[in-house]
C-alpha positions in Angstrom: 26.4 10.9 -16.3 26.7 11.9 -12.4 24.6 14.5 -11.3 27.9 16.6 -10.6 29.2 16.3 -14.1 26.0 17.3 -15.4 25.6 20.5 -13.5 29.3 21.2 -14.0 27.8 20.6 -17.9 24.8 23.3 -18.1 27.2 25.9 -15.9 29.6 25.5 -18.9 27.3 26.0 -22.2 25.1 28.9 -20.0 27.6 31.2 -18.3 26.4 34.4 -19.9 22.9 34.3 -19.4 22.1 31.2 -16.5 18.9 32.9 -16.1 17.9 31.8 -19.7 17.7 28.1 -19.6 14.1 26.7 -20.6 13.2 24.1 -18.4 10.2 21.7 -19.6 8.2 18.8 -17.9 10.9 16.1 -19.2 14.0 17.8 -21.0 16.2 20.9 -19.7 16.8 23.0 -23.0 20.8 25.4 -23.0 20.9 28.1 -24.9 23.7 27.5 -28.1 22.4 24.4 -28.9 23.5 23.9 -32.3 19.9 21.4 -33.2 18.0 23.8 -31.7 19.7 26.6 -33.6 19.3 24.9 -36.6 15.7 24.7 -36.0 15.1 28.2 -35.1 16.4 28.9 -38.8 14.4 26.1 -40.4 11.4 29.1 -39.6 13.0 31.5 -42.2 13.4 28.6 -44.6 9.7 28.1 -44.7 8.0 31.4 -44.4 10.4 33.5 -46.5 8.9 31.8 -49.8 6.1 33.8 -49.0 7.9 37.2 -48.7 9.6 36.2 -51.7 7.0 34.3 -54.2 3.6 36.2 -52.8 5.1 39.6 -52.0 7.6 40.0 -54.5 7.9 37.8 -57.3 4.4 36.6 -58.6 1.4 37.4 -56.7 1.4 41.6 -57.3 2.1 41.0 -60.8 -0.6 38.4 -61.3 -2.9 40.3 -59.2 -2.2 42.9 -61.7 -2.8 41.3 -65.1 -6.1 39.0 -64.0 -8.0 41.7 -62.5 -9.7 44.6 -64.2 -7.8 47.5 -63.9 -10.3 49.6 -62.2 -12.5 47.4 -59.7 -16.2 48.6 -58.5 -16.5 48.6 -54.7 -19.7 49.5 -53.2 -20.4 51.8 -55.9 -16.9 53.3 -55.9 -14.2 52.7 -58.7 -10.6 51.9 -57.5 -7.8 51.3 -59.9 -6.8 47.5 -59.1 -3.6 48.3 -57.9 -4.5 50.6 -55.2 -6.4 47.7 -53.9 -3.4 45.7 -53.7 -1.7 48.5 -51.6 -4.5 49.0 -49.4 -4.7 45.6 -49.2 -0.9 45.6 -48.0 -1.2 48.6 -45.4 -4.7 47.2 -43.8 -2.7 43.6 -43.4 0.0 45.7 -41.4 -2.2 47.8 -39.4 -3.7 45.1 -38.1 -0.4 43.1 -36.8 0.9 46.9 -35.7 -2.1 46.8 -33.6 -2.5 43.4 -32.1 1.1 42.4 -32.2 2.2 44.5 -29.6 -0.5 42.4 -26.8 -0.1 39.3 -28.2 3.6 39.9 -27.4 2.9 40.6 -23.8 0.7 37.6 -23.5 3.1 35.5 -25.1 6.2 36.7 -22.6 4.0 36.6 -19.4 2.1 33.6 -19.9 4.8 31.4 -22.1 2.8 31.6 -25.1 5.4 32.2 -27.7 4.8 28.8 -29.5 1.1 28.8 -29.8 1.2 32.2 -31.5 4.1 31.3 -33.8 1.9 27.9 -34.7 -1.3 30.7 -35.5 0.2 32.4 -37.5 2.2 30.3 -39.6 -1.1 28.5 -39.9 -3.0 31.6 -40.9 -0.9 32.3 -43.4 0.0 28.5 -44.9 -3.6 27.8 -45.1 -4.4 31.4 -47.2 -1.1 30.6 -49.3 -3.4 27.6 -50.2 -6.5 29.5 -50.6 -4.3 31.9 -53.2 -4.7 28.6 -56.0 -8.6 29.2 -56.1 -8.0 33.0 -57.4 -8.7 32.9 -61.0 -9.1 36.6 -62.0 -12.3 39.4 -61.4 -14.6 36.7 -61.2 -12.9 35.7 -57.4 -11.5 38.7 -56.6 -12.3 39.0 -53.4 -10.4 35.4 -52.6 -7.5 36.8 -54.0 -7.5 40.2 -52.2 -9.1 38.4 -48.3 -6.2 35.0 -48.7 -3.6 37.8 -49.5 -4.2 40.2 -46.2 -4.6 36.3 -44.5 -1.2 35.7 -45.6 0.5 38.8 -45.1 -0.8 39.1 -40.9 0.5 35.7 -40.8 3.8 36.0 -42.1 4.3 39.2 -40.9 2.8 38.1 -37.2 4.4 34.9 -37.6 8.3 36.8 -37.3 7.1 38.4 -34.4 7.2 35.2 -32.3 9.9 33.6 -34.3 12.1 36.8 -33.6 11.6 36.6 -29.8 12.5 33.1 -29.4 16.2 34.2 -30.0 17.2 35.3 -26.7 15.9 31.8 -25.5 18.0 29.5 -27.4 21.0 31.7 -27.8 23.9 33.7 -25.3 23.7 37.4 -26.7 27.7 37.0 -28.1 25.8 34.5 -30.4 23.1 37.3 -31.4 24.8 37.8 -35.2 25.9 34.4 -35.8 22.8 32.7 -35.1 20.4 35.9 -37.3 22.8 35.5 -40.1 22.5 31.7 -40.1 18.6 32.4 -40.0 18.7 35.2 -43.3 20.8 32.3 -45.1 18.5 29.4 -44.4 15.7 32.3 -45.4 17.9 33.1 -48.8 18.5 29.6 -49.8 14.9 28.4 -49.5 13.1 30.4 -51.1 15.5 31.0 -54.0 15.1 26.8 -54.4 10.7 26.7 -54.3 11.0 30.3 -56.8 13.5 28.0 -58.9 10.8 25.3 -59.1 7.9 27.7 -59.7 9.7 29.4 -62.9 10.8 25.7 -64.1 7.3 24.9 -64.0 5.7 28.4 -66.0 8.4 28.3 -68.4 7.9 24.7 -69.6 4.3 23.7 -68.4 3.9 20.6 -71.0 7.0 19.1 -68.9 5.0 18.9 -66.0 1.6 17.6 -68.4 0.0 21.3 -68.0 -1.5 22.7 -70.9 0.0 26.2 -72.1 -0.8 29.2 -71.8 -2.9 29.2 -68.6 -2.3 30.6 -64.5 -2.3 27.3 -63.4 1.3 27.3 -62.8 1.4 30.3 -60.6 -1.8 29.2 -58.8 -0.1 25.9 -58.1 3.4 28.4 -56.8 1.1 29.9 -53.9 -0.2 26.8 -53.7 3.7 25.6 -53.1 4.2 28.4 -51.0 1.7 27.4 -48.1 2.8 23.7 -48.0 6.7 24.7 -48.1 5.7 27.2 -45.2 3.5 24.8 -43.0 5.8 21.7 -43.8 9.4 23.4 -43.1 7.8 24.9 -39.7 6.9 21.3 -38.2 11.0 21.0 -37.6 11.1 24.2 -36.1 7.6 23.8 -33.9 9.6 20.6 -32.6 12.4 22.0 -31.6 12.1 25.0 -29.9 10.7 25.4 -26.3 6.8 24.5 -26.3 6.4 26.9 -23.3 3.4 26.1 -21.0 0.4 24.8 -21.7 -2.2 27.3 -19.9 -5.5 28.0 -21.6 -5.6 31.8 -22.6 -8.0 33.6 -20.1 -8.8 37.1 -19.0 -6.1 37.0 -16.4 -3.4 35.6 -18.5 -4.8 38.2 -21.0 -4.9 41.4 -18.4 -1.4 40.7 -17.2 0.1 40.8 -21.0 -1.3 44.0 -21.2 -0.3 45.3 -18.2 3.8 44.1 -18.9 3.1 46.1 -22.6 1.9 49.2 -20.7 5.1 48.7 -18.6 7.3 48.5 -21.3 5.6 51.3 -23.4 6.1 54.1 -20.1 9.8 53.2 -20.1 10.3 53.6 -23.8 8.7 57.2 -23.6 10.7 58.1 -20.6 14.0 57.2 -22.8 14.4 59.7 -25.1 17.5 58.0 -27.2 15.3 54.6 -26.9 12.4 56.0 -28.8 13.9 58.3 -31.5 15.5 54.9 -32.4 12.5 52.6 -32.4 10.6 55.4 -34.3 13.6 55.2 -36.8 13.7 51.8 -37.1 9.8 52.0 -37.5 9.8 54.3 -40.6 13.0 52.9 -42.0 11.2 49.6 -42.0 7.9 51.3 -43.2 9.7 52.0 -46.3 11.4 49.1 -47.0 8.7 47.3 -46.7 6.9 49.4 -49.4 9.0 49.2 -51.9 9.3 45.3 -51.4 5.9 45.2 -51.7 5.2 48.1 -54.6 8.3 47.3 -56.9 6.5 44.5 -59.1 3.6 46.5 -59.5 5.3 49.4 -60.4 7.6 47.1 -62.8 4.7 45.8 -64.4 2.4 48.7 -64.8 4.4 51.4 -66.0 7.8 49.6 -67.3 5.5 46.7 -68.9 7.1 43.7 -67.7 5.9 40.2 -67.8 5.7 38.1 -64.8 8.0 35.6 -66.3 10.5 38.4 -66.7 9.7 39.7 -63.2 10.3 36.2 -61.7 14.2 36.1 -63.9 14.6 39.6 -62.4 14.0 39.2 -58.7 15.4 35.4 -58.8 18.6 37.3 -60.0 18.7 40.0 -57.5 18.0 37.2 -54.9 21.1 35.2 -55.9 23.2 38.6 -55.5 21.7 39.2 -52.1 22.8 35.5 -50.9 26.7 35.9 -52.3 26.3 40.1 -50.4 25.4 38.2 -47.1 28.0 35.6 -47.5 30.5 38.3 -48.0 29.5 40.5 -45.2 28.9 37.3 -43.0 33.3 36.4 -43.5 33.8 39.9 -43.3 32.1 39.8 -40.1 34.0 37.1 -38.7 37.0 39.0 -39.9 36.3 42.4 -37.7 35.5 40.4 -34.8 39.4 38.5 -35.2 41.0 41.6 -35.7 38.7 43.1 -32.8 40.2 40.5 -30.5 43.4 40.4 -31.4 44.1 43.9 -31.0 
């Protein structure tokens, strides 16, 4: 290809945002490429098995029925639950507090991937470590590989988020999140498929009946579905550069945060919105996290029947986005032609 035709070529595929292409040391990276696209959803494939398996479908309701229902902690008795909730908020507290620099380093010093690759890690690896909780004899596995998990899947979409305006135009915004939500849908509906085969008829698999081993091996499932699935997006988005972190790089991500934070306060529309969008989230987020616990505490239902439940409500939620996906499409046709 001549050089003219292939500048003629990146023009083309970048004329709304020409400041946005990603140049590396050997390959020049346009924004709506559909592989790199494809990969950038791959990352919701893998880590939303945790969000739904761990946070939703099995671990609180496990958590629940193999632990005592009032734990002693330093001399102080907690009901087991309430661990699992404090467990949830301190996860989050930590990611509220840290995510916000680790942003700023990432967008100043081209960091993105190396966080992304941290905290899928993080939170793979303490998927894994979820197999060795047996019950009150481990607890403290169970509860540390569960806040492990949650900062890194909850980190993790921090990074993956901000890739988007670096691999798509922002008339591409919708399509390309939706594509990401129905990568996320369709995956872990498939592993939460598998893991309720597997607990429902153990002796087909050679497991003997009646014991947790099929649920320890589903967390288990969870981190090597999540580590595995990511390797396809790691190699496909930008890698960014490859500068050691040091105080400088460090001082500067700070400094663009601080920058960012004086303009949001001085916008009064800008931050009644993210404080919205903070406590809207806040409470979604709780009852993602609280439903199974309260379903199996005070409407006494078993984890096999949770699993049916939320597997059902799963499947609606993929054929709701499908329909508001071609609805979508159909608003933005009508937009255009009128």
């Amino acid at each position: 290809m001549s050089n003219k035709k292939r500048q003629n070529k990146i023009k083309k595929r970048t004329k709304y945002r020409k400041d946005k292409i990603t140049f590396t040391k050997n390959t020049i990276m346009s924004l709506n490429d559909k592989k790199v696209i494809n990969g950038w959803a791959f990352y919701d494939w893998a880590n939303s098995a945790y969000f739904l398996v761990i946070s939703t479908a099995i671990f609180p309701a496990y958590f629940i029925a193999r632990t005592n229902e009032v734990i002693d902690i330093f001399g102080y008795q907690i009901k087991n639950s309430t661990i699992y909730s404090y467990s949830v908020s301190l996860a989050y507290l930590v990611i509220v507090i840290i995510s916000p620099i680790l942003s700023g380093i990432a967008d100043f010093g081209g960091k993105r991937m190396f966080f992304l690759k941290f905290f899928t890690y993080l939170g793979s690896i303490s998927c894994i470590t979820l197999f060795f909780f047996t019950g009150d004899i481990n607890v403290w596995i169970g509860v540390g590989a569960f806040i492990l998990a949650t900062m890194g899947a909850a980190g993790g979409l921090v990074f993956y988020d901000a890739y988007l305006p670096e691999i798509a135009t922002e008339d591409q915004f919708d399509k390309v999140s939706a594509k990401g939500y129905s990568y996320g849908y369709f995956g872990s509906v498939l592993l939460l498929i598998l893991i309720l085969f597997i607990s429902l008829k153990p002796g087909f698999f050679g497991i003997p009946e009646n014991t947790t081993l099929p649920y320890r091996l589903g967390f288990a499932f969870v981190g090597i579905w999540w580590m595995g699935f990511a390797q396809i997006t790691f190699k496909r988005l930008p890698k960014g550069k490859n500068e050691p972190l040091n105080l400088k790089l460090i001082g500067n991500g700070i400094k663009k945060i601080n920058n960012v934070l004086s303009k949001i306060v001085q916008n009064r529309n800008l931050s009644l919105y993210l404080g919205s969008v903070f406590f809207f989230s806040a409470g979604v987020q709780t009852v993602i996290y609280l439903a199974s616990v309260f379903a199996k505490e005070e409407l006494n239902f078993k984890t096999d029947e949770l699993i049916v439940i939320i597997l059902i409500i799963q499947i609606i939620a993929i054929l709701g986005h499908i329909f508001l996906l071609l609805y979508h499409r159909k608003l933005v046709i009508k937009a255009v032609w009128l």
